[in-house]
VEXZALO-213612 format. One record per residue (C-alpha): residue in three letters; x, y negated, z negated. Coordinates in steps of 0.001 Angstrom, whole numbers, plus 500000, padded with zeros to 6 digits. Example, Ala and Ser with C-alpha at 12.3 -4.5 7.8 and 13.67 -1.06 7.14 Angstrom:
Ala512300504500492200;Ser513670501060492860;
***
This chain:
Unk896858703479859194;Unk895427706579861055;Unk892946707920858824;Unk889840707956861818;Unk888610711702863048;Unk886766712778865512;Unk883251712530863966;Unk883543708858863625;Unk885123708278867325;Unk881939710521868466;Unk879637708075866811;Unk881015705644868415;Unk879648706003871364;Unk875991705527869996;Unk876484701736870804;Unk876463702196874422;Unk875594703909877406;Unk877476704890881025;Unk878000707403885890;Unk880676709496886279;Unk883381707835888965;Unk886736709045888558;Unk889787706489889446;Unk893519706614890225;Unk894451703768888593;Unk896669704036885383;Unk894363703255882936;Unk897267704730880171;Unk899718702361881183;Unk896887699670879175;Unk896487701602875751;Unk897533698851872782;Unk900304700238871566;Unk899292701202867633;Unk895778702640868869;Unk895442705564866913;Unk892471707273868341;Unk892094707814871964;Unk888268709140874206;Unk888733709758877302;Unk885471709890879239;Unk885118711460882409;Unk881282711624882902;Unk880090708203880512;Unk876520708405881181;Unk876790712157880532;Unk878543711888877999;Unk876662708518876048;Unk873735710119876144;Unk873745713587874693;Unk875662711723871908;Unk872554709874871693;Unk870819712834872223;Unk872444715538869251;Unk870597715996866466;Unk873615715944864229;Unk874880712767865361;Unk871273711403864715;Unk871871712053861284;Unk874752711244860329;Unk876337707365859734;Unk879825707573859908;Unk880769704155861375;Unk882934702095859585;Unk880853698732859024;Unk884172697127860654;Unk883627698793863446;Unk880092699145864583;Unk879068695598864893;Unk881802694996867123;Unk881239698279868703;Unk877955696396870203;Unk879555694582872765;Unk880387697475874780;Unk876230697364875961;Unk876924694219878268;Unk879103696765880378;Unk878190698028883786;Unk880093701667882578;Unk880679703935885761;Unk884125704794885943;Unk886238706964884240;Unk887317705365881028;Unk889376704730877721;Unk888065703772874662;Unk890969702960872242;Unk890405702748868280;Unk893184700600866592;Unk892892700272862652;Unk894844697702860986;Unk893458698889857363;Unk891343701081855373;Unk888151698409856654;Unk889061696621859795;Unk889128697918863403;Unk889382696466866780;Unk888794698598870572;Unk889912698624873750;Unk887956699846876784;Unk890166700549879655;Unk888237701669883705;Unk887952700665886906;Unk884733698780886489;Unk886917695621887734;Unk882952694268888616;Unk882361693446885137;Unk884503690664885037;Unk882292688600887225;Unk878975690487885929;Unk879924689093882526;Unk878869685478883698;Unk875581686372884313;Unk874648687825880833;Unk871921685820879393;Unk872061684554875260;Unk875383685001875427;Unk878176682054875296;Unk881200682442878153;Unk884495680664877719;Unk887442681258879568;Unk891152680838878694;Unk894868682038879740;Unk896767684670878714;Unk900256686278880041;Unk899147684122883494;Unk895925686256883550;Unk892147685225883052;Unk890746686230879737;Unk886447685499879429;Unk885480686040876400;Unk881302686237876110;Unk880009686101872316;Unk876835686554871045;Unk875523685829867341;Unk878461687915865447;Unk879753689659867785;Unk882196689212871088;Unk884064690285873467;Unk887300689476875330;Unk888145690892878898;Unk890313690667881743;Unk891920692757885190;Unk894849693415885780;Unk896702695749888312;Unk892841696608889420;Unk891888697747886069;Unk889411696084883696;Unk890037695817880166;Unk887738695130877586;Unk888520694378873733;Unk887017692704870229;Unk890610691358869421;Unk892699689150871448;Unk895706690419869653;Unk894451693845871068;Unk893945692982874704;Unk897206691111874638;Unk898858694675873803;Unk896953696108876770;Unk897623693644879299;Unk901809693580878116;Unk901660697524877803;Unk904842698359876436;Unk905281701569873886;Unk906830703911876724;Unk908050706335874246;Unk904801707176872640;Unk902863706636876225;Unk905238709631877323;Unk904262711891874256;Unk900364711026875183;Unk900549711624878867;Unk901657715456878216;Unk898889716158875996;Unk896412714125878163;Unk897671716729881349;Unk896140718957878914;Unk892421717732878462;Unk889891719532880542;Unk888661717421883040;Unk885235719003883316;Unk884238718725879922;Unk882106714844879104;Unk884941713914877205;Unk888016714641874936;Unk888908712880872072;Unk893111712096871472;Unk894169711545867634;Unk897678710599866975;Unk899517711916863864;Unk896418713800863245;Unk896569715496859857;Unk894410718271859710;Unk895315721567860531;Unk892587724559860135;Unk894581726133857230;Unk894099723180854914;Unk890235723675854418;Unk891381726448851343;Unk893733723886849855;Unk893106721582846377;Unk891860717773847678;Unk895284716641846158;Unk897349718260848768;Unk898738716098851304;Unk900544717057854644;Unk902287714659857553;Unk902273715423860768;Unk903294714007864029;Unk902099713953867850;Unk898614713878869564;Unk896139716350868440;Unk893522716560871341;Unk889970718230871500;Unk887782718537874828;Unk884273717313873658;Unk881047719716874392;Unk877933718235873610;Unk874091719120873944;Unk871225718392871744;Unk871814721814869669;Unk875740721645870040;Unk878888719680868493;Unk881865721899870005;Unk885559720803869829;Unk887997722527871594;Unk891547721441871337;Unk895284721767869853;Unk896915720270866710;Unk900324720133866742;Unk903035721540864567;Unk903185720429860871;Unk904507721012857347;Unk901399722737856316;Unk902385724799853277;Unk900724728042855055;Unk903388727973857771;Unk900393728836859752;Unk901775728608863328;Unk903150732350863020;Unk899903734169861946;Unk898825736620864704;Unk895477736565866284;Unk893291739269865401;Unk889301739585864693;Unk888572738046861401;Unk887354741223859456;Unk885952739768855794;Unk882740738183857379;Unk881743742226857300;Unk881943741906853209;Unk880804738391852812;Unk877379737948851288;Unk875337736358854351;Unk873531734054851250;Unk877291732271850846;Unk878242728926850007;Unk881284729561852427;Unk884120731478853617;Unk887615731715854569;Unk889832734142856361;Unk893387733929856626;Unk896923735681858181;Unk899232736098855465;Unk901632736131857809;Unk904461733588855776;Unk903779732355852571;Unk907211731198853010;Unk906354727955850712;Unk904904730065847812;Unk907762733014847504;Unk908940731356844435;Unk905322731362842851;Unk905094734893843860;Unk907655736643843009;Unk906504737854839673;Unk903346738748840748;Unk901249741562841607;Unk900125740114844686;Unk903532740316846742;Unk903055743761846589;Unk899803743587847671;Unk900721741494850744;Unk902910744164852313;Unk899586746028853271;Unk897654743466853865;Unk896692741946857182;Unk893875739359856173;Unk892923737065853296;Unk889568735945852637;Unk888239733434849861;Unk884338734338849430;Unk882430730998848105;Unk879340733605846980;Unk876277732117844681;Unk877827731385841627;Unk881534732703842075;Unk884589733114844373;Unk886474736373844770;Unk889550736485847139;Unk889666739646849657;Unk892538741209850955;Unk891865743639853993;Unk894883746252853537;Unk896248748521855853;Unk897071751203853104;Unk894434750824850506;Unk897221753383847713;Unk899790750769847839;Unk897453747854847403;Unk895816749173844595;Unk899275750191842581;Unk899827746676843326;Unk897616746195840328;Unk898609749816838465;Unk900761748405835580;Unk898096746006833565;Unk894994747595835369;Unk892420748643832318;Unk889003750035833972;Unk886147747495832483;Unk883436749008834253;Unk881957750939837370;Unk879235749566839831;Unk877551752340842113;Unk880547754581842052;Unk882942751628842579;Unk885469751618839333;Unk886256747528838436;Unk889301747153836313;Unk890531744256833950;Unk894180742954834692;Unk896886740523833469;Unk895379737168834790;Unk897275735740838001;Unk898655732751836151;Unk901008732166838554;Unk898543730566841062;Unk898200727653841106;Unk895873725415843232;Unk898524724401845546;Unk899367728273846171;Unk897171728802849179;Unk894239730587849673;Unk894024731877845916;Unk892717728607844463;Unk892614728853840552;Unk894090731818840527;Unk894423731841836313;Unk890849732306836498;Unk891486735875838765;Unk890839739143835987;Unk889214741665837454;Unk889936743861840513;Unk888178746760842696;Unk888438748413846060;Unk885711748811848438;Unk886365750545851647;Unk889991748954852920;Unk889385745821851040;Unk890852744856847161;Unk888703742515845833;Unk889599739959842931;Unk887325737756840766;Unk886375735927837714;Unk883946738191836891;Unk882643742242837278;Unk879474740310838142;Unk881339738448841687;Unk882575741824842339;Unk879527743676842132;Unk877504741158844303;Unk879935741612847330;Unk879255745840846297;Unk875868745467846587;Unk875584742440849857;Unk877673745320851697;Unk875590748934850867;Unk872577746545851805;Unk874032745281854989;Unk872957741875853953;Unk876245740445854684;Unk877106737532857530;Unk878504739519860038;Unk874849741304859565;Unk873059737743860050;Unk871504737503863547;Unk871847733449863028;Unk875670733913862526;Unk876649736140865411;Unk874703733715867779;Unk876827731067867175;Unk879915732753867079;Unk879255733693870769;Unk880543730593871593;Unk883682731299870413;Unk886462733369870769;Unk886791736291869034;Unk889699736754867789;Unk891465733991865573;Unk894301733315862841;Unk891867732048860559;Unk888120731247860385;Unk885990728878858450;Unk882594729106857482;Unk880259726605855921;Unk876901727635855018;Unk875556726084852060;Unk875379721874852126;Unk877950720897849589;Unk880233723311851583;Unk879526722233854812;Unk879927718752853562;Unk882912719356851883;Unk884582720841854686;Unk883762717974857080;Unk885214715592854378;Unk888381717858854813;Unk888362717466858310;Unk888216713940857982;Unk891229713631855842;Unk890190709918854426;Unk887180708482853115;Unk885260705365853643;Unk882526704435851110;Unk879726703693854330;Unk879777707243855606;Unk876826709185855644;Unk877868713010856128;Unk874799715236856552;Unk874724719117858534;Unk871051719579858942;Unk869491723066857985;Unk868904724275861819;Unk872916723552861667;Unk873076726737859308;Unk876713726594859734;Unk879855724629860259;Unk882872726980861785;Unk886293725890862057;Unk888620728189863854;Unk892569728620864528;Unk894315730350866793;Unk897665729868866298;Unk900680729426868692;Unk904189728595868859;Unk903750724916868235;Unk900636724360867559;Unk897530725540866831;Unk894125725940869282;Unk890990724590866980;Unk887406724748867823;Unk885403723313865811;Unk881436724533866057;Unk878299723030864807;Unk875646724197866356;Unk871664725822866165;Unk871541729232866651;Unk867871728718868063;Unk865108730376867000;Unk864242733952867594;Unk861086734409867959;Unk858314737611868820;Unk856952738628871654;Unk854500736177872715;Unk855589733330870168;Unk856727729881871366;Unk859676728212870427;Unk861255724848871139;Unk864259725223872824;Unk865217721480872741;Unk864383718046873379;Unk866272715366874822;Unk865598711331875826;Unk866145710060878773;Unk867485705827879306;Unk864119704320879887;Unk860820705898880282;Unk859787708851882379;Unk858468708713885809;Unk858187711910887450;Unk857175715138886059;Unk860668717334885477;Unk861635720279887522;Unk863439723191887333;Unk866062723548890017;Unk868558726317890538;Unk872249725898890005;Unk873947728110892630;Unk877045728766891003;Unk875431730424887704;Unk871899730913889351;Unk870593729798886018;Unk867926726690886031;Unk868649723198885825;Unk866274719910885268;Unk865842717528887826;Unk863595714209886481;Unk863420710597887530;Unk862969707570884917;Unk860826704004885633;Unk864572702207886076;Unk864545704859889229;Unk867465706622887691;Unk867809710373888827;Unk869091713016886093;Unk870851716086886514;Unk870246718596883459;Unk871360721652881974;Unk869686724573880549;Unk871129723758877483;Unk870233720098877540;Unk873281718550878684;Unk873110715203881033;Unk875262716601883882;Unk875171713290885839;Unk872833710227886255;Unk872236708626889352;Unk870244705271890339;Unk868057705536892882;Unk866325702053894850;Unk863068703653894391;Unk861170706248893310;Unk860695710056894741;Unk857697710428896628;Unk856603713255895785;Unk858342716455894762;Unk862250717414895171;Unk863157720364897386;Unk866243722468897166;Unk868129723732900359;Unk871194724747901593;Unk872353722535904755;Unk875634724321905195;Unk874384728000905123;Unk877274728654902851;Unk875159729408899569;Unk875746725990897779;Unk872223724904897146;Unk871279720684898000;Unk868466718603896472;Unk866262717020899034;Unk863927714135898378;Unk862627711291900329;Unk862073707506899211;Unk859790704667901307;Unk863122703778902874;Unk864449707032904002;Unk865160711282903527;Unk868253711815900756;Unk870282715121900566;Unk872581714782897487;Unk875200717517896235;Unk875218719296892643;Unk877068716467891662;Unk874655713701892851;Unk876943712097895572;Unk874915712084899280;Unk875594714554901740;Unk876371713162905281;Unk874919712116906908;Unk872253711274904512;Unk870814709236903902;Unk868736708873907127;Unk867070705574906848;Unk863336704851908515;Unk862152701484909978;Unk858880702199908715;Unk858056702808905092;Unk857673706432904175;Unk853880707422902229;Unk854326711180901659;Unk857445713478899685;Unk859553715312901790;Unk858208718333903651;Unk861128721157903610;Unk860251723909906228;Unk862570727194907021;Unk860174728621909874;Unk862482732115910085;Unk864566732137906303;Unk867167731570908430;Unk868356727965906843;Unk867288726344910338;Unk865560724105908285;Unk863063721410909507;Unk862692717777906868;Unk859448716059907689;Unk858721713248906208;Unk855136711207906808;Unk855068707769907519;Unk851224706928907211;Unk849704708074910336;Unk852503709859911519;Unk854609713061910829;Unk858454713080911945;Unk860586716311911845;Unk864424716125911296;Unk867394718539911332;Unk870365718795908991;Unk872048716532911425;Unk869709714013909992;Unk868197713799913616;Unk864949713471914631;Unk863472716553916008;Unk863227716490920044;Unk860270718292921752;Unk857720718010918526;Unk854541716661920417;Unk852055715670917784;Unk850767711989918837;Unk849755710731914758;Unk846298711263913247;Unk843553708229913467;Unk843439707600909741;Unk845643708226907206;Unk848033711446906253;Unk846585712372902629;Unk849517715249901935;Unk852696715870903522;Unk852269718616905923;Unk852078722282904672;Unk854024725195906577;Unk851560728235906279;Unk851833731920908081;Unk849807734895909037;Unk851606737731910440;Unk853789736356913000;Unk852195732530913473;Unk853029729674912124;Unk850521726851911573;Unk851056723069910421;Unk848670721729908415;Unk847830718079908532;Unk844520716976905998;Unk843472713242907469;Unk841640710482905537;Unk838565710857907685;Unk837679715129907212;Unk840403715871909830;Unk842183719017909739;Unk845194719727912185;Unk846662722800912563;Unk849600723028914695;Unk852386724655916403;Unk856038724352915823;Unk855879722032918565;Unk853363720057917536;Unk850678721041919456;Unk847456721828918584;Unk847301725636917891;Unk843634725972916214;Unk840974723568916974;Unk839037722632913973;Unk835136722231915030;Unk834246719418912224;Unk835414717962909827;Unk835755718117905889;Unk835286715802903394;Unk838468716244901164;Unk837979716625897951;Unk841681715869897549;Unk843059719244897187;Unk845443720614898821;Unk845453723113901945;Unk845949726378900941;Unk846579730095903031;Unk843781731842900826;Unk842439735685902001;Unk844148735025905460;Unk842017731844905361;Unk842948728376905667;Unk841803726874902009;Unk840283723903900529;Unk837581722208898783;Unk835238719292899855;Unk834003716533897454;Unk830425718187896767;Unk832754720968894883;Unk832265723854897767;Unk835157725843898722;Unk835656725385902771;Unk837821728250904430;Unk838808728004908083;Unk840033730824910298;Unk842307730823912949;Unk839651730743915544;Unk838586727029913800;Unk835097728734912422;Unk834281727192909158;Unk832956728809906095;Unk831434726842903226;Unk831363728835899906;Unk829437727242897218;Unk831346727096893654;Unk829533724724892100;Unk832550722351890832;Unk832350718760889637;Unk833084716175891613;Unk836531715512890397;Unk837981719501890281;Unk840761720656891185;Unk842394723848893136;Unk845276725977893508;Unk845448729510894611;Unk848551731937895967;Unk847120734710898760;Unk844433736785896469;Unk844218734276893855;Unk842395731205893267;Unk842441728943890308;Unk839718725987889797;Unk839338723492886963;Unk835839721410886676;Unk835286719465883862;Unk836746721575881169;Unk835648724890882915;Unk839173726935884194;Unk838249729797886100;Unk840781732287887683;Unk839627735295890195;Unk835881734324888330;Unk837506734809885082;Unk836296731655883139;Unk837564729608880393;Unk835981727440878252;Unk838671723887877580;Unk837615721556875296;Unk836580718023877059;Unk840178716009877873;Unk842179714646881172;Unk843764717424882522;Unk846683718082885551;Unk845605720067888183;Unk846404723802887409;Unk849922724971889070;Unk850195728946889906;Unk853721730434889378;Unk854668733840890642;Unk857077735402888497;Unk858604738932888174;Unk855493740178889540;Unk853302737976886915;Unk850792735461887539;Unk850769732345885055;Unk848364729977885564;Unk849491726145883867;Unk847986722832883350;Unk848012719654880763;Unk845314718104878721;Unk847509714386879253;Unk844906712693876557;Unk845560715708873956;Unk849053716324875191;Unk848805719550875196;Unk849983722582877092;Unk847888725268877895;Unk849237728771880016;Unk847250731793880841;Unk847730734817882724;Unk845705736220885655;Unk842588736876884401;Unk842120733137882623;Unk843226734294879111;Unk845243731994877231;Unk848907733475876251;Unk849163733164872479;Unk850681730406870228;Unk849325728127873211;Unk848386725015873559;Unk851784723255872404;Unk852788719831872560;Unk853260718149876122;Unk851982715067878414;Unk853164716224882193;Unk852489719197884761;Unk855021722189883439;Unk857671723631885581;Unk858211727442884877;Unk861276729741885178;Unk863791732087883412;Unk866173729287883081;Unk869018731557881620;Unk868311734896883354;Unk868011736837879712;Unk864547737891881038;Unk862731735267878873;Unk860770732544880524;Unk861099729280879554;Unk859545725577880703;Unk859820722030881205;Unk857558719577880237;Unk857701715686879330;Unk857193715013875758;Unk856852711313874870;Unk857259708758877116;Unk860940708948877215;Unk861549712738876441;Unk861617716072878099;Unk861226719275876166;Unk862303722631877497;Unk860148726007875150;Unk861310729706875312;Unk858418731555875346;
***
């Protein structure tokens, strides 16, 4: 029995969780031979956690009770190669998997596992462990370097004898077909659903044969299937209806239960039922069929070419009943004909009254159905009207041979329950409200039929000045660096760059997607910088741990020759400097006393002079210019303050010393900028002469300031340029200054009242803030639409991005 879809194969996954490593091995050589559901799964990790991470998923329990305990196992596994996870179902209740990768490690990993049992036995002359645990276990060998995995031993037996050529043939052509940049994409064999179906009666039943496939997208605000169903006797003969834009969404109420829109391009399999009827006639101008699901009645549309020969169509029994704003509605013979297997008419006995409005004929139940769609249309009220709507259909294409809409619950519901095909009394279905819609959509072809298949928030549009969450999303363990934006040079959009307490690195998208996850022996000192080493435009991340300076690619893997590895344990983050903007950069990392330049080569920088300080390095070093000099800054322990040449040498000697407050050093009125621990604001020029300015801040304040501005916070006073603001009493971050499209924004965090606060210039607070965060911010347009947007940890295992 095949009766599993994709919704249950993407719950699946919320069992377990996976980094991307692709493999040459065969891994389809392994797949049992009656699995009837395949996921292949390029990027795991990616891909395990935004399905932990959509808020549809969350809300809907779809796993068969057969399945899901067993389903458990899959935790115990180390999950870094490419992989695939096949479903077999021996009845309506029972299921067994098979995990097929390259993670050949696991077999020896599986020893150490504590609480669970490990016995080992013979099979085919290989070595099957099986590890168990309470209810649940889990069988696994290698073989020709491949590790499989599997809750049945009748199951892993089929995967280690492979076998099934025939049907392995059929899969590998539609596998050539799966994207290999998407997460995932889900394989369903003799999948019966084809878009056309949603309009049918429950009753109807249809056979098909071959893989169906869909390429998975998934984010926190997105469920997106893209794939192909193959050929099948669905009664629409819907593989020859032309693509076109779906024109009824411009008449249908936007307040709908649903819609569908059609090609009556071959009603080959209902000629018989229509050959008395009106409505052949009416099909010779028509190029589009739409069944409106309004408020309390359905009315079929037919968009017509030649609006005359539709309506005499109806000219022999057509009695006029009534007229609605100039709009005559007329009585006719009812379409008894139709019956609920006569696609997309439904009950069509019910059909007895008629109008025209612009080039569409409209039929319904009622004058009342017809004059709702009148009035929905002269109001503009309608959904291709609804700013909701025509956000998520940017996602897709748009043209189609037919289009689905589900607005209202039931419908949206219903239509998933279509899409499943079979039932199983456990499932949960549920399409939250911010999922206003579910959209299924065909475009057919030769043999076989492109579907997408949409659920997604259109996000909230909000006013100028008003704050909306964008998304959230939770990382594997528990945060433990503030997240950054970082720019993705092949889009230029922003990306998130964050660190968890397991010292795993994540990689991700402006729309919330893990793009990869990487594990780290440490974590990032300090911040991570972006460059790009091979002056080609393709942008690096830079970071440095105690052990050494890291340069890793978009996609996470290192860039040679980094890692450099240090003897000596670095205290500082990584120091990026481009003296010239002429990518000549300069990586100097701080090793307590002691500051060491390196190239890209990853070599240490000859000919840099500076001997080490006498106590300890407080910051990393700060690149700062007037004019044409360059000075590095060094701030030492005991109230040092170097400033230096490129070489290394001394360039301005500092007569005294400070007493740090802690604040950074800071090129402020041509002056070289800090505070001391009394609260007074020290300025140095490039002579060495010291000037003390008296500000009056508490002992534990804090600083920030670009060229002309400067930004304190004392106890809960925030002043910027003397503009002062009054916080209520709380632990707050430092503020951080951003510079954007000629716009100062001035940021920091009340971490005990988790809140957010952002103000402009002059200190006043933008409106609809404070909002909801616990970390320092990170600020940017992250989609280039012009609105800014920011980063900021949530709880303890969460990141949230706002639009403001």
């Amino acid at each position: 029995m095949r009766k599993i879809t994709f919704f249950l194969v993407l719950s699946l996954f919320l069992a377990s969780c996976t980094t991307p490593k692709k493999t040459d091995q065969d891994l389809i050589s392994h797949i049992p031979e009656n699995t009837s559901v395949i996921v292949k799964i390029s990027n795991p990790r990616a891909f395990f956690n935004a399905v932990r991470n959509n808020d549809f998923l969350k809300t809907s329990t779809i796993i068969p009770s057969g399945l899901s305990g067993k389903l458990e196992a899959l935790q115990v596994l180390d999950k870094k190669s490419e992989a695939l996870l096949c479903i077999v179902q021996h009845s309506d209740s029972l299921y067994d998997f098979a995990y097929i990768s390259g993670d050949t490690e696991n077999y020896v990993k599986l020893d150490s596992l504590k609480d669970w049992k490990t016995e080992t036995s013979t099979r085919d002359g290989l070595s099957v462990k099986q590890v168990s645990s309470k209810n649940t276990k889990l069988l696994s060998t290698v073989k020709d370097s491949i590790f499989v995995a599997s809750s049945s031993g009748t199951v892993l037996e089929q995967s280690i004898l492979g076998g099934g050529t025939a049907y392995r043939a059929a899969f590998r052509k539609v596998y050539a077909l799966a994207d290999t940049d998407k997460q995932a994409s889900l394989f369903l064999r003799d999948h019966p659903f084809d878009p056309g179906n949603l309009a049918l009666a429950d009753s109807m039943t249809k056979t098909t044969s071959g893989w169906a496939m869909f390429d998975i997208s998934l984010s926190p605000a997105e469920l997106l299937l893209t794939g192909i169903v193959p050929e099948n006797d669905s009664v629409t003969a819907y593989d020859t209806a032309p693509v076109t834009l779906r024109k009824v969404t411009a008449i249908t109420p936007a307040d709908v239960r649903g819609m569908i829109s059609l090609a009556p391009a071959d009603f080959s399999l209902s000629k018989d039922t229509l050959s008395d009827s009106p409505v052949k006639d009416l099909l010779t101008a028509t190029d589009e069929i739409g069944v409106i699901y309004g408020k309390d009645h359905d009315i079929i549309a037919f968009h017509t070419f030649d609006a005359s020969v539709a309506e005499k169509a109806f000219s022999n029994s057509a009695v006029l009943h009534s007229t609605f704003r100039e709009h005559p509605i007329y009585e006719i013979d009812s379409l008894s004909p139709f019956t609920e297997t006569s696609p997309p008419f439904g009950r069509g006995k019910n059909i007895r009254f008629y109008t025209a409005l612009e080039d569409y004929i409209l039929l319904g139940s009622t004058p009342d159905a017809l004059s709702e769609i009148i009035t929905n249309y002269q109001n503009q009220s309608t959904l291709s009207k609804k700013s909701s709507f025509t956000a998520v259909m940017k996602s897709l294409p748009d043209a189609s041979s037919m289009l689905a809409v589900g607005q209202a619950a039931a419908y949206k519901k219903g239509f998933l329950r279509k899409l499943l095909s079979a039932y199983h009394q456990d499932m949960r279905l549920q399409a939250p409200d911010d999922f206003p819609y579910l959209i299924v959509q065909g475009i057919a072809d030769k043999h076989f039929t492109h579907t997408n298949i949409l659920l997604q928030k259109p996000g909230k549009i909000s006013a100028s000045g008003e704050i909306s969450e964008k998304f959230n999303i939770a990382l594997d363990a528990d945060i433990a660096t503030a997240p950054q934006l970082v720019t993705n040079h092949l889009t230029k959009e922003k990306e998130i760059i964050v660190q968890d307490v397991e010292h795993n690195l994540y990689l991700i998208s402006g729309d919330g997607k893990v793009l990869w996850k990487r594990k780290l022996d440490a974590q990032i000192l300090g911040k991570t910088e972006q460059l790009d080493i091979f002056r080609n435009g393709k942008l690096q991340l830079a970071f440095t741990l105690p052990d050494g300076i890291y340069v890793i690619d978009r996609n996470g893997k290192d860039v040679k020759p980094f890692p450099v590895k240090v003897q000596h344990p670095i205290t500082q983050g990584l120091a990026l400097f481009d003296y010239d903007n002429n990518k000549k950069y300069r990586l100097f990392i701080t090793q307590d006393k002691v500051i060491i330049p390196f190239n890209t080569d990853g070599k240490s920088v000859k000919g840099f002079n500076f001997k080490g300080t006498q106590s300890p390095i407080i910051h990393p070093p700060r690149h700062l210019r007037t004019g044409t000099r360059d000075y590095i800054a060094v701030q030492e322990a005991n109230g040092t303050l170097h400033l230096l040449h490129r070489t290394g040498k001394t360039r301005v000697n500092v007569r005294g010393k400070i007493d740090f407050s802690g604040n950074n050093i800071y090129l402020y009125e041509n002056k070289f900028t800090t505070t001391n621990k009394e609260g007074d604001m020290i300025q140095v020029d490039e002579r060495g002469g010291f000037n003390k300015i008296a500000l009056g801040l508490a002992k534990d304040h804090r600083i920030a300031t670009t060229s002309r501005t400067l930004a304190t916070l004392s106890d809960n006073k925030f002043t910027v340029k003397q503009n002062e603001y009054e916080l209520d009493y709380g632990i707050y971050t430092g503020p951080d200054i951003f510079y954007i499209n000629n716009k100062i924004y001035v940021a920091l965090t009340d971490i005990q009242a988790k809140k957010v606060y952002i103000f402009d210039s002059n200190a006043l607070l933008l409106g609809n803030f404070p909002v909801y965060g616990t970390s320092p911010i990170d600020l940017g347009d992250m989609d280039g639409d012009g609105r800014l947007e920011f980063v900021v940890q949530g709880e303890k295992d969460k990141i949230i991005v706002y639009q403001m």
